[in-house]
N, C-alpha and C positions, 0 to 999 in steps of 0.2 A: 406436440405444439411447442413453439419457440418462450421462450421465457415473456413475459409481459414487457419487461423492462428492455429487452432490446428488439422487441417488435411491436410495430403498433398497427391495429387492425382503423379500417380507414373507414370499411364499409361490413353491412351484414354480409353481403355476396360473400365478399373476404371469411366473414367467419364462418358461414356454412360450408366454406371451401373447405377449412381445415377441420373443421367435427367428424366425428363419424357419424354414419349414414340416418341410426337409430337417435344420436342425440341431436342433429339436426330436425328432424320431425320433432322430438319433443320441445328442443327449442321454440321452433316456429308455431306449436301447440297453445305454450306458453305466452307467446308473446300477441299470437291472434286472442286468447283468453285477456288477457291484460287490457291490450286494446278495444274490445268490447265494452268492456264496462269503464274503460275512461271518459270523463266529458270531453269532446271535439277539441276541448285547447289546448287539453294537454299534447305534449309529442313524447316523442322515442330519438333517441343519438344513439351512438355508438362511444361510450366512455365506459374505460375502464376496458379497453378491449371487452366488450360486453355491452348487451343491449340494454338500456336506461332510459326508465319514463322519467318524466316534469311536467309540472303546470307551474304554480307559484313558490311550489318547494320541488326536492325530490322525492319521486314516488317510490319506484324502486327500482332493483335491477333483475336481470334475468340471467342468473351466470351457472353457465353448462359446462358438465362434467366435460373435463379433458383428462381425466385419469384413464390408464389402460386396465387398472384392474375394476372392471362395469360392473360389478358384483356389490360393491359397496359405495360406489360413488353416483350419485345421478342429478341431473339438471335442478336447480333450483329456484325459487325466487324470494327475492331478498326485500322485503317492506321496511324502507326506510321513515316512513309517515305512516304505515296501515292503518292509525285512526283516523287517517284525513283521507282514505283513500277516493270515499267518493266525492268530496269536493275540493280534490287539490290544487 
């Protein structure tokens, strides 16, 4: 994947395009999980080349491995508020 700073991801299509196969499903895992248990108002962007919930703060992000070595590196999510998550 191209560095952050000289590319900028516009859309998720965009980033499932460039994941690999396995870290796209857990992505999309992730971010169906996420969604679930948010209230209706919060949403999801694409910042941070990376998938990012918001309601009133941020909630979190969901930033998948792009290392080639899969062995030590895997998708994660990042709770920016995780004590407000359920009322963000």
């Amino acid at each position: 994947m191209k560095s952050s700073q000289s590319f900028k991801i516009q859309s998720l299509l965009q980033l499932y395009e460039m994941l690999p196969e396995e870290e796209r499903l857990i992505v999309d895992w992730l971010r169906q999980l996420v969604k679930e248990n948010l209230p209706t108002y919060c949403k999801e962007k694409i910042s941070y080349n990376v998938p990012f919930f918001y309601g009133k703060k941020s909630i979190c992000i969901i930033w998948p491995s792009r290392s080639a070595r899969r062995n030590k590196e895997r998708s994660s999510v990042w709770l920016l508020y995780g004590n407000r998550f359920e009322g963000c």
